[in-house]
C-alpha positions, 0 to 999 in steps of 0.5 A: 221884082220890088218897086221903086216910084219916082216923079215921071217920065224917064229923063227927070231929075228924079230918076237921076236921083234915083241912079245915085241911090243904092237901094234902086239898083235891081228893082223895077222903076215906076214912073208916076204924076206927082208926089202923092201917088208916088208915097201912097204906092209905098204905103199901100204896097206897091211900091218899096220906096218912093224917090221925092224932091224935097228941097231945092236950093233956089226954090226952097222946100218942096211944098207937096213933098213936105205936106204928104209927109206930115199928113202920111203916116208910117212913112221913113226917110232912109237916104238922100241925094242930091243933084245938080241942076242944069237946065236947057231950052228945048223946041221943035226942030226947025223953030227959031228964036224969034217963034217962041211965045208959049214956053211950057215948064214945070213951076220950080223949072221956070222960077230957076230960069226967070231972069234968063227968060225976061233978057231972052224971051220978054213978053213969052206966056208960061204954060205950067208942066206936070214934070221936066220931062212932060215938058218936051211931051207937051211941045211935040203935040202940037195940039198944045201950040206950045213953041218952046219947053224948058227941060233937062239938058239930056232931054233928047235921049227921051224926046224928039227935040232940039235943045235950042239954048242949054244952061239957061238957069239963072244960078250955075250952082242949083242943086235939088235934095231928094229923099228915098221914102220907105215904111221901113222903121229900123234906122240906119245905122250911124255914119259919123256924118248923118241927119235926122229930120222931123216935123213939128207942131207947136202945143199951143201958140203963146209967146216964146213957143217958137224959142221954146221949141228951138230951146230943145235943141240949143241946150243939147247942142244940136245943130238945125241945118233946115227949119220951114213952117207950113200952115195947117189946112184945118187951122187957120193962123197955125203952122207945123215946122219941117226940121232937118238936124245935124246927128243921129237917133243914136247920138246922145244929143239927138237922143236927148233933144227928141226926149226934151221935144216929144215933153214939150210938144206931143205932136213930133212926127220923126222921119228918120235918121241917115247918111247926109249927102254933103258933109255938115259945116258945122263942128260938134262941140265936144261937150255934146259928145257922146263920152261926155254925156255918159260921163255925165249920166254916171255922176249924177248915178254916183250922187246917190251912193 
């Protein structure tokens, strides 16, 4: 039976997004520790696809996700997921409000629930979890003295806990973006709703590179729906750019603008191209369409006859 990684134990967010994907159904689930073990399960094999969090929409961008695949190479983006996120306040059974000092929480989950934690637990010290899950782990060992975790809303179908508190995150309306992660090179095919998304280094750091850059895209009428940057480790002062954009590999101005940017920088790492999760806001001007620039390519074949 094929392998899917994902982000462990069982109970996480991951696995949430994994059940949201069609190409999980019937394969073996393997849970993992972190990010990299999971994409280097499917770059040596052992794995078909790695379930990642890429972005959350409190948080940001998923720095380790984001690192592994533009230093990883072979790697393809073939869908994603988007999950909504709802935290709760777990303890041991029996523990009241007035017992918690030491709340255990994996980074993203605690900067979700900040505020929500100073009016209700001020002056508590934060013991940093591997997952959501691990989270509750953590609490029932009580060799931790930990007094309280933060952890999915679900968390007693897998832990032997309370859920003391539930919906304790700060925004009502988080969401986290996954990716299913594969070696798989050929592309899905176009939707009418799809995202390509890239990772970019500038050639040279001079004035304008950054305009440059985003030039590639604006002339084609391209639309970004997500750029960040992220140093290079070995280069002090310099930055890769993670891009995610509205279209296709297929669609005649994305086809054009990967042209234009692969001429400007030789560095451009594509991830892929598939179906978007949440429809784009933004409409595509029809003299980006794909009639409109075959139009174009025929005149300017017809100037030589």
């Amino acid at each position: 039976m094929e392998t899917i990684s994902f982000l462990g134990p069982a109970g996480t967010f991951t696995e949430a997004a994994l059940k949201l994907a069609p190409d999980a159904v019937g394969k073996h689930w393997k849970p993992v520790t972190n990010v990299l073990e999971a994409l280097e399960d499917v770059r040596t094999g052992r794995s078909v696809a790695a379930m990642i969090a890429l972005e959350n929409s409190i948080e940001g961008g998923v720095t380790a996700s984001q690192d592994a695949l533009a230093t990883l190479p072979k790697l393809r983006i073939s869908g994603e997921y988007v999950v909504p996120i709802r935290f709760g306040l777990a303890v041991r059974h029996g523990t009241a409000p007035g017992q918690i000092h030491r709340i255990a929480a994996h980074p993203v989950a605690y900067g979700q629930c900040r505020r929500w934690l100073q009016r209700n637990a001020p002056g508590h010290e934060h013991i940093v979890a591997v997952s959501n899950v691990a989270s509750a782990h953590d609490l029932i060992d009580e060799t931790n003295r930990i007094d309280a975790a933060i952890t999915p809303m679900t968390i007693t179908e897998h832990v032997d806990v309370e859920l003391l508190h539930g919906d304790i995150q700060d925004n009502q309306n988080a969401f986290t973006r996954f990716v299913l992660v594969t070696t798989r090179t050929d592309v899905p095919a176009r939707t009418g709703n799809d995202k390509s998304s890239l990772i970019v280094e500038l050639p040279e750091e001079r004035p304008g590179g950054v305009m440059s850059m985003l030039e590639q895209f604006a002339t084609r009428g391209v639309n970004l729906s997500m750029i960040t940057s992220r140093p290079l480790p070995d280069q002090p002062g310099r930055y890769r750019f993670v891009i995610d954009l509205d279209g296709h590999l297929h669609d005649a101005r994305v086809h054009e603008a990967l042209l234009g940017l692969r001429r400007f920088s030789p560095r451009v790492t594509f991830l892929g191209s598939y179906p978007r999760a949440v429809a784009s806001r933004v409409e595509i001007n029809r003299a980006y369409s794909d009639e409109n620039f075959a139009e174009a390519e025929k005149w300017v074949a017809g100037l030589d006859s």
